[in-house]
N, CA, C and O atoms as CSV, one atom per row, in Angstrom:
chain,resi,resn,atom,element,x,y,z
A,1,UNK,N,N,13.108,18.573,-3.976
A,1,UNK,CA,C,12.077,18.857,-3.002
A,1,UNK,C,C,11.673,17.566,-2.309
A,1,UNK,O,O,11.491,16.563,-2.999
A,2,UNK,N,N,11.508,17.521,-0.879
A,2,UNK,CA,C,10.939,16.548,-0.650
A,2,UNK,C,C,9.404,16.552,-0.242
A,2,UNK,O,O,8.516,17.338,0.088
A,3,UNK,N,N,9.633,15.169,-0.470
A,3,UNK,CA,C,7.880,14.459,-0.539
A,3,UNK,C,C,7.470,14.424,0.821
A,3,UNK,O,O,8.245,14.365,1.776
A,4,UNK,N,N,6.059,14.468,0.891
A,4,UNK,CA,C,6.040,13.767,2.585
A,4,UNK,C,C,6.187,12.503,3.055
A,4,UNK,O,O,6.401,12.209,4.231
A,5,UNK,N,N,6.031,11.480,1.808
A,5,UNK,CA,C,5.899,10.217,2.416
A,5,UNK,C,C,7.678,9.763,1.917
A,5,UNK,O,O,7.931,8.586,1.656
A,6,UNK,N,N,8.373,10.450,1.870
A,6,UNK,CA,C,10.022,10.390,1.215
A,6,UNK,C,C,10.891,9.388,2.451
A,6,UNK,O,O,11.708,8.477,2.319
A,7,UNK,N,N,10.311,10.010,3.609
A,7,UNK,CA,C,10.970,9.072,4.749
A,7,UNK,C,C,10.339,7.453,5.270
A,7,UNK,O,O,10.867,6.578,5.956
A,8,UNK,N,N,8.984,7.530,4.601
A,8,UNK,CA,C,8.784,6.182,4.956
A,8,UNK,C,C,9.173,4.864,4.309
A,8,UNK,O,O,8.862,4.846,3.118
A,9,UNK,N,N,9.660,3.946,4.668
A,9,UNK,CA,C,10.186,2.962,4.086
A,9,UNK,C,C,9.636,1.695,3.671
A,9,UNK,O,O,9.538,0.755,4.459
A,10,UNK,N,N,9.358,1.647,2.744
A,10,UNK,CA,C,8.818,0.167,2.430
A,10,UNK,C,C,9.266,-1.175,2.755
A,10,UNK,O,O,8.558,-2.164,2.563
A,11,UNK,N,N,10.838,-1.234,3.413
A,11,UNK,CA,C,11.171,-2.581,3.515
A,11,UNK,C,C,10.691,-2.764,5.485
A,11,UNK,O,O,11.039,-3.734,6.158
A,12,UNK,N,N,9.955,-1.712,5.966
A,12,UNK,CA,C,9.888,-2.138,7.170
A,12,UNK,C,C,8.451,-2.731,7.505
A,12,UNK,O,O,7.628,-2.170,8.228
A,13,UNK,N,N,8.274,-3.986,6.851
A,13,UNK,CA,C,6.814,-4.539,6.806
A,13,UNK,C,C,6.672,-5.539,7.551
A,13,UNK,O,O,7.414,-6.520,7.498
A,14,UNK,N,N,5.738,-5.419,8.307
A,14,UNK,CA,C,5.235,-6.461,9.636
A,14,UNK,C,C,5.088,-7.940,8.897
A,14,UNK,O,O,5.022,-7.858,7.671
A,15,UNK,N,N,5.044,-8.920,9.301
A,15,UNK,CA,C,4.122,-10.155,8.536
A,15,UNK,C,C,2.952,-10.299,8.661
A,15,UNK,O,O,2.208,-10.115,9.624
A,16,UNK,N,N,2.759,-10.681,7.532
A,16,UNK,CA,C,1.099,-10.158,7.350
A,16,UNK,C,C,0.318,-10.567,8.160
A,16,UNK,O,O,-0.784,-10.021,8.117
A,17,UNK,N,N,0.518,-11.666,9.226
A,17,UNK,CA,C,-0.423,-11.891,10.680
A,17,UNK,C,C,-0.265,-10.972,11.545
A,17,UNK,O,O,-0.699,-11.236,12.666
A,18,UNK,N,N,0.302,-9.798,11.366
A,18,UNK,CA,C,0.308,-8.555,12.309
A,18,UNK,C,C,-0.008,-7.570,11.382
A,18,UNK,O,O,0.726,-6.608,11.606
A,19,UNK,N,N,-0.528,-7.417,10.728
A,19,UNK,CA,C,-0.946,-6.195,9.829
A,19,UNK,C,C,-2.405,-6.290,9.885
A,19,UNK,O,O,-3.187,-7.230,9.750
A,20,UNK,N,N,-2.585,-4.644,10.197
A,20,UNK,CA,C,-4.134,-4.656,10.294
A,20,UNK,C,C,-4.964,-4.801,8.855
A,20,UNK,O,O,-4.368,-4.876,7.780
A,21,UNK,N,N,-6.369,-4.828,8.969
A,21,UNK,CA,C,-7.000,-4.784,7.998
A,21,UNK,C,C,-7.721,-3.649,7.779
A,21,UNK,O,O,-8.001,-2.944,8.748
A,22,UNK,N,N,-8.213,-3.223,6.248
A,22,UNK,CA,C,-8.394,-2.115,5.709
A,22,UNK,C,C,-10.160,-1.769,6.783
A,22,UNK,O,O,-10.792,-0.714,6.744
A,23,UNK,N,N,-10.473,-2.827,7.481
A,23,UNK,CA,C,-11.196,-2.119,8.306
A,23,UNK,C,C,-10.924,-1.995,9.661
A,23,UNK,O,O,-11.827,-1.645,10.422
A,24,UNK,N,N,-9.993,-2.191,10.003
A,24,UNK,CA,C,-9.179,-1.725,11.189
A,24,UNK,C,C,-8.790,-0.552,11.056
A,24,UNK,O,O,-9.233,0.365,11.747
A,25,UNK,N,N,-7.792,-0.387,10.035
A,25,UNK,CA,C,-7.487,0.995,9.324
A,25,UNK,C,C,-8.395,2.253,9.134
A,25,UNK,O,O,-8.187,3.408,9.508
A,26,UNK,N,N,-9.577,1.668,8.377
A,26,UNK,CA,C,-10.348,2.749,7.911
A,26,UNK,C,C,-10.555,3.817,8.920
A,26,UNK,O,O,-10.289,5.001,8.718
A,27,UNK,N,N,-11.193,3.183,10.347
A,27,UNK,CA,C,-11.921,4.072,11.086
A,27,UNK,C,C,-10.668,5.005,11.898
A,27,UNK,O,O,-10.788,5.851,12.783
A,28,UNK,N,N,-9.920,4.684,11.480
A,28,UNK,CA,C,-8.466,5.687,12.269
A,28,UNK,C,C,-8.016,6.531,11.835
A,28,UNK,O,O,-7.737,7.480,12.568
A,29,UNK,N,N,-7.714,6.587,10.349
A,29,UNK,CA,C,-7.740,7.465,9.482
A,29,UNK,C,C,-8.135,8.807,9.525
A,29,UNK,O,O,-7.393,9.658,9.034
A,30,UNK,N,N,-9.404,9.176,10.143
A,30,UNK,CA,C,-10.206,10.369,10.051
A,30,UNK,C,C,-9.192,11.131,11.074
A,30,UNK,O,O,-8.954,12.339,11.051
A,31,UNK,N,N,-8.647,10.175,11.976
A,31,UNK,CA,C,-8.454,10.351,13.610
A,31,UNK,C,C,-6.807,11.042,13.122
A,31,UNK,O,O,-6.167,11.473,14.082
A,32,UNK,N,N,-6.222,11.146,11.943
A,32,UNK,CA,C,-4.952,12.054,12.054
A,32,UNK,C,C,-5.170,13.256,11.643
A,32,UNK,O,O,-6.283,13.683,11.338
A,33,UNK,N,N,-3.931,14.008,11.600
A,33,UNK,CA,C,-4.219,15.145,11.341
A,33,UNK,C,C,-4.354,15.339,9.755
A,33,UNK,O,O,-4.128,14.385,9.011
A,34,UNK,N,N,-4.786,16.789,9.173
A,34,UNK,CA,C,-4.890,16.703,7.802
A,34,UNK,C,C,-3.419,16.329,7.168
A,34,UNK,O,O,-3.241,15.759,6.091
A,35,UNK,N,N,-2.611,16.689,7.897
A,35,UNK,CA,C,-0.913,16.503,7.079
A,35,UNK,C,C,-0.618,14.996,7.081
A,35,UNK,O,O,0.025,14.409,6.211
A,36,UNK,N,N,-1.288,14.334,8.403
A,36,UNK,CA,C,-0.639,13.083,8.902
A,36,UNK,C,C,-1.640,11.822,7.486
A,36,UNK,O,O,-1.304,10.765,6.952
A,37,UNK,N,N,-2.858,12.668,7.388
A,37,UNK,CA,C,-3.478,11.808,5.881
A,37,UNK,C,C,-3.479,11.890,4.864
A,37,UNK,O,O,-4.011,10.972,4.240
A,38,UNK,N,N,-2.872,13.063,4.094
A,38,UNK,CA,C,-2.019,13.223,3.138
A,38,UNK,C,C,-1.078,12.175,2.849
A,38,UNK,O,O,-0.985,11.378,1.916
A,39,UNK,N,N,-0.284,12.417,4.075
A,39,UNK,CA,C,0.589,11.284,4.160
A,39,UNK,C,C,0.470,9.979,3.979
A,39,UNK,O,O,1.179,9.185,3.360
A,40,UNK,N,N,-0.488,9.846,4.576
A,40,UNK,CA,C,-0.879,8.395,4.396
A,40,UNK,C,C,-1.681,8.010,2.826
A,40,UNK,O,O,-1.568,6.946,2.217
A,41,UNK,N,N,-2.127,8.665,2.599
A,41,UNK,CA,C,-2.585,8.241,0.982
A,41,UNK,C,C,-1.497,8.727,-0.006
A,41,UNK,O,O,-1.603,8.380,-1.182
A,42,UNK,N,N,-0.551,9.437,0.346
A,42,UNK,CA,C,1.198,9.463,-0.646
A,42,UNK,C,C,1.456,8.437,-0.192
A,42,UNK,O,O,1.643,7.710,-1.168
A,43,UNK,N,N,1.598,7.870,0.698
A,43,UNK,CA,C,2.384,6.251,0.913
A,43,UNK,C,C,1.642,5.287,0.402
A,43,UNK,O,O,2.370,4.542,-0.253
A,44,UNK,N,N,0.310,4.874,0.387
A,44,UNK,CA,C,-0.625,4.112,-0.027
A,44,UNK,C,C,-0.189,4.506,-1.714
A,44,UNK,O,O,0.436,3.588,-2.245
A,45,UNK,N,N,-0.406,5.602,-2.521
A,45,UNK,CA,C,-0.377,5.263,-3.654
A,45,UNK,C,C,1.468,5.136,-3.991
A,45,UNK,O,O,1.901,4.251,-4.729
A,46,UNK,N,N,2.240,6.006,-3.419
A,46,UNK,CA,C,3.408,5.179,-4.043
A,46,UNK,C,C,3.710,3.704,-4.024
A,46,UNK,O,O,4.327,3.101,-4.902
A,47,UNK,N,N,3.216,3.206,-2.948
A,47,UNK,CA,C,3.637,1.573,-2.605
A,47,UNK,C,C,3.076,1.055,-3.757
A,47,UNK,O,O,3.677,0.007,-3.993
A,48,UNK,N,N,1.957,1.324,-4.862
A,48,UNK,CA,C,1.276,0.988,-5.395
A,48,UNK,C,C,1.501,1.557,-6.550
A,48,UNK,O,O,0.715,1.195,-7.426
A,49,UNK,N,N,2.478,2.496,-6.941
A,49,UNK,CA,C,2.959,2.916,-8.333
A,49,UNK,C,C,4.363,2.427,-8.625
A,49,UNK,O,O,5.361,3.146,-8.581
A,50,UNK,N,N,4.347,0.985,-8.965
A,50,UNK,CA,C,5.700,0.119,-9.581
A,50,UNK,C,C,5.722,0.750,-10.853
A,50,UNK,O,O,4.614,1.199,-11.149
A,51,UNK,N,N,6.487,0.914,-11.596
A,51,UNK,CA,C,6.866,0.960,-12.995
A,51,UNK,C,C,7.006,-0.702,-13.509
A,51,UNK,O,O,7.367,-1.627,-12.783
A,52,UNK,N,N,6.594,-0.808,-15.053
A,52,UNK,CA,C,6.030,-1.676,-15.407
A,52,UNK,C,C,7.362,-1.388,-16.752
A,52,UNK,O,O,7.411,-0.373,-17.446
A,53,UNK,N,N,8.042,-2.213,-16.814
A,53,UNK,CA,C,9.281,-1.716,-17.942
A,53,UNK,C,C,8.515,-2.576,-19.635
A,53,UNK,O,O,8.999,-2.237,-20.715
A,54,UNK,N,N,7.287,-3.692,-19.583
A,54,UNK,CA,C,7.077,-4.088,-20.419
A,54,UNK,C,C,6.220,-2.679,-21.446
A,54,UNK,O,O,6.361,-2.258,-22.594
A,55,UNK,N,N,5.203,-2.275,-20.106
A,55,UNK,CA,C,4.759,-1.175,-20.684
A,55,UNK,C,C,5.372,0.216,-21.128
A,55,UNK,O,O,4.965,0.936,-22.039
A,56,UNK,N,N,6.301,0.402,-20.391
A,56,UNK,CA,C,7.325,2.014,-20.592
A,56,UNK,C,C,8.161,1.308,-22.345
A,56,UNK,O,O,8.406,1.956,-23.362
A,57,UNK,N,N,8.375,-0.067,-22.098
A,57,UNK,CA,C,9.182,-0.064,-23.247
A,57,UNK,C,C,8.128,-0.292,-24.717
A,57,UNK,O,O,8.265,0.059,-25.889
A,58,UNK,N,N,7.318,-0.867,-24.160
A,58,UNK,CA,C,5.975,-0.613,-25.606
A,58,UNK,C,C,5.669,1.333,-26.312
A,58,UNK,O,O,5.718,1.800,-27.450
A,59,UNK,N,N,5.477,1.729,-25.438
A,59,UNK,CA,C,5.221,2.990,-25.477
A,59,UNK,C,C,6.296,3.719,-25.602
A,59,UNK,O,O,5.959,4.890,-25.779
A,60,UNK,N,N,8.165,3.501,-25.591
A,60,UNK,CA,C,8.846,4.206,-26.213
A,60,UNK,C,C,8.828,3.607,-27.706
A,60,UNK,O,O,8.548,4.465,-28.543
A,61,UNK,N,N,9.063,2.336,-28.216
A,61,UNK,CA,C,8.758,1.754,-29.367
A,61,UNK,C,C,7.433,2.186,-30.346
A,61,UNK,O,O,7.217,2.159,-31.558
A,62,UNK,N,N,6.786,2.537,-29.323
A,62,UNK,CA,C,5.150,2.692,-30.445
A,62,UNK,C,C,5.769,4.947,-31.338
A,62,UNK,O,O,5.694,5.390,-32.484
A,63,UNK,N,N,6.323,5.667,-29.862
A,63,UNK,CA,C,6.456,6.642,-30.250
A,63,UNK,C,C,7.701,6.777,-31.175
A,63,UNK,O,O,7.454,7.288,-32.268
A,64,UNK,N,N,8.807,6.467,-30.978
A,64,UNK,CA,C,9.874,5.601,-32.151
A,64,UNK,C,C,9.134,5.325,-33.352
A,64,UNK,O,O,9.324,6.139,-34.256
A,65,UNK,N,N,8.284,4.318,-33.606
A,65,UNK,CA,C,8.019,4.542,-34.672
A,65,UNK,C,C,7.106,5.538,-35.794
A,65,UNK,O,O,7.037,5.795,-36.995
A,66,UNK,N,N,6.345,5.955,-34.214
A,66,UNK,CA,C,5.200,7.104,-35.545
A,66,UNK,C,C,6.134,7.936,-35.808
A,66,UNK,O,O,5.958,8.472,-36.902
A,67,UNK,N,N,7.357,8.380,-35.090
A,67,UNK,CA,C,8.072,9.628,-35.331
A,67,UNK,C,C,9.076,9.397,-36.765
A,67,UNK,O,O,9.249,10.203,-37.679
A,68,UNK,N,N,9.651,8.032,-36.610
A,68,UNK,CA,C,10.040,7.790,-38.014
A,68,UNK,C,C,9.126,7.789,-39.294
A,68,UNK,O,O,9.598,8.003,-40.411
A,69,UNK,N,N,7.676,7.516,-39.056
A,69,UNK,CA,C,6.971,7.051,-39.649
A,69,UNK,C,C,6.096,8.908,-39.992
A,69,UNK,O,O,5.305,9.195,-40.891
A,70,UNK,N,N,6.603,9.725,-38.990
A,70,UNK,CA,C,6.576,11.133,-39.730
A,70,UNK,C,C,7.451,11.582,-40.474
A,70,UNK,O,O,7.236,12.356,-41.407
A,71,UNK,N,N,8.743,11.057,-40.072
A,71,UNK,CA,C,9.935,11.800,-40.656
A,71,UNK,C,C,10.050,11.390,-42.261
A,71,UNK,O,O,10.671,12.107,-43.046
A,72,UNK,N,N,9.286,9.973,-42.733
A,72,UNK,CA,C,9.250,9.345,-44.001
A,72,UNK,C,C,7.904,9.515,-44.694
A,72,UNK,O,O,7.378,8.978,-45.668
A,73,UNK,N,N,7.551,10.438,-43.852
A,73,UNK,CA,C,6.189,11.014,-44.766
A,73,UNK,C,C,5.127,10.119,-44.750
A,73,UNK,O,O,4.025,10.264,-45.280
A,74,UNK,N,N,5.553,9.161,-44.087
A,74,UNK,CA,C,3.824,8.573,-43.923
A,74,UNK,C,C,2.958,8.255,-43.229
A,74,UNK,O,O,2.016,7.481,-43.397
A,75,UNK,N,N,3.389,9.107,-42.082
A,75,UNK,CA,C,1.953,9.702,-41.232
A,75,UNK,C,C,2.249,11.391,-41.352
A,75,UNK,O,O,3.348,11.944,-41.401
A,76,UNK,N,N,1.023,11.951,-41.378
A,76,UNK,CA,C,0.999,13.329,-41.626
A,76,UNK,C,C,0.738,13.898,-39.982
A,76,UNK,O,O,0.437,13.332,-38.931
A,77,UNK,N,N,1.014,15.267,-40.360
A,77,UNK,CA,C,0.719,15.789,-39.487
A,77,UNK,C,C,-0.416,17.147,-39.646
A,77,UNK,O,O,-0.578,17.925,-40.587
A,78,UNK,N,N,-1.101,17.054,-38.308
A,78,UNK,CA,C,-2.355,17.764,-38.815
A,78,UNK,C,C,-2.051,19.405,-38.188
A,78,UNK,O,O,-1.346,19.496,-37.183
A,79,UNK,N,N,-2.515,20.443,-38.716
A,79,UNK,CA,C,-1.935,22.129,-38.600
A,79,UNK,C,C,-2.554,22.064,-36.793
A,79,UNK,O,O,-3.305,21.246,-36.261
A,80,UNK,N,N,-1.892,23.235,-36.251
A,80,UNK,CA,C,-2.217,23.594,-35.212
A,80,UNK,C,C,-3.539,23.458,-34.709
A,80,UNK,O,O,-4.123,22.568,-34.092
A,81,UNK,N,N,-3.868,24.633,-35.160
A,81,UNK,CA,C,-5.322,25.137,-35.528
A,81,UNK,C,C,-6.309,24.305,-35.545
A,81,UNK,O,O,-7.410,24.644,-35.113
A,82,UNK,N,N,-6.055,22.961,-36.093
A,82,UNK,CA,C,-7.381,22.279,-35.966
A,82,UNK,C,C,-7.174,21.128,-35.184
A,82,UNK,O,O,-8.021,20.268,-34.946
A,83,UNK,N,N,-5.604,21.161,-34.661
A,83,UNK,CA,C,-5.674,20.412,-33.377
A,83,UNK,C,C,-6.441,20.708,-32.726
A,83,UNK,O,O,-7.394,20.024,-32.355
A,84,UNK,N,N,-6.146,21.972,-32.401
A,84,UNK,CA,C,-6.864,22.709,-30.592
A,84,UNK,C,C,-8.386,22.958,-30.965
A,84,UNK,O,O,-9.206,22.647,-30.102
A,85,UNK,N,N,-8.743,23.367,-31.890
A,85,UNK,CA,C,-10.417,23.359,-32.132
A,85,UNK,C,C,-10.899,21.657,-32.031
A,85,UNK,O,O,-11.971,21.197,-31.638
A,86,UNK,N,N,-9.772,20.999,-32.501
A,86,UNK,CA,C,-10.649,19.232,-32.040
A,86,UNK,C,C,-10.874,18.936,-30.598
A,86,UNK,O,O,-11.947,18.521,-30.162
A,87,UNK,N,N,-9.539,19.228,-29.686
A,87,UNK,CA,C,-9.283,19.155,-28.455
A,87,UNK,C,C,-9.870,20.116,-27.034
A,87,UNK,O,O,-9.958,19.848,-25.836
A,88,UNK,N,N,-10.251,21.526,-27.980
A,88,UNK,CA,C,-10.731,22.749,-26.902
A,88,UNK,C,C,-11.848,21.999,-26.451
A,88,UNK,O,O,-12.095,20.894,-26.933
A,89,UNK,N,N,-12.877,22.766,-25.135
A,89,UNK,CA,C,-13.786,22.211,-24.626
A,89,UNK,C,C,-14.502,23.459,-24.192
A,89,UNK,O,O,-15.569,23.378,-23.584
């Protein structure tokens, strides 16, 4: 499926003495259409969602080990049931 902001490209960036500022920006914003600012805040947060491989690789290692560390019996696991009664709201 595509995204809306799928066609915009990140390597086509002005130098930063031609790039407006976030209050140049702001007041224009209102001024697109609802699709055209969608858009623009999917591009704003992808440009801004890098993957971080120190963190992705901590967090496959941390789950690696509780899972061994279930499979050898020494972390337990707690019944259904009083998962979802801890977690319901």
């Amino acid at each position: 499926m595509k995204r809306p902001n799928d066609n915009i490209q990140s390597d086509n960036r002005k130098p930063e003495s031609e790039v407006e500022s976030v209050d140049d920006l702001a007041p224009k914003a209102p001024r697109l259409n609802p699709i055209e600012r969608i858009r623009l805040v999917e591009a704003v947060l992808h440009s801004t969602d890098k993957p971080d491989d120190e963190i992705e690789n901590s967090r496959i290692r941390e789950a690696e080990e509780r899972y061994e560390a279930f499979k050898d019996g020494k972390l337990p696991a707690d019944e259904w049931g009083k998962m979802k009664k801890k977690y319901d709201r």
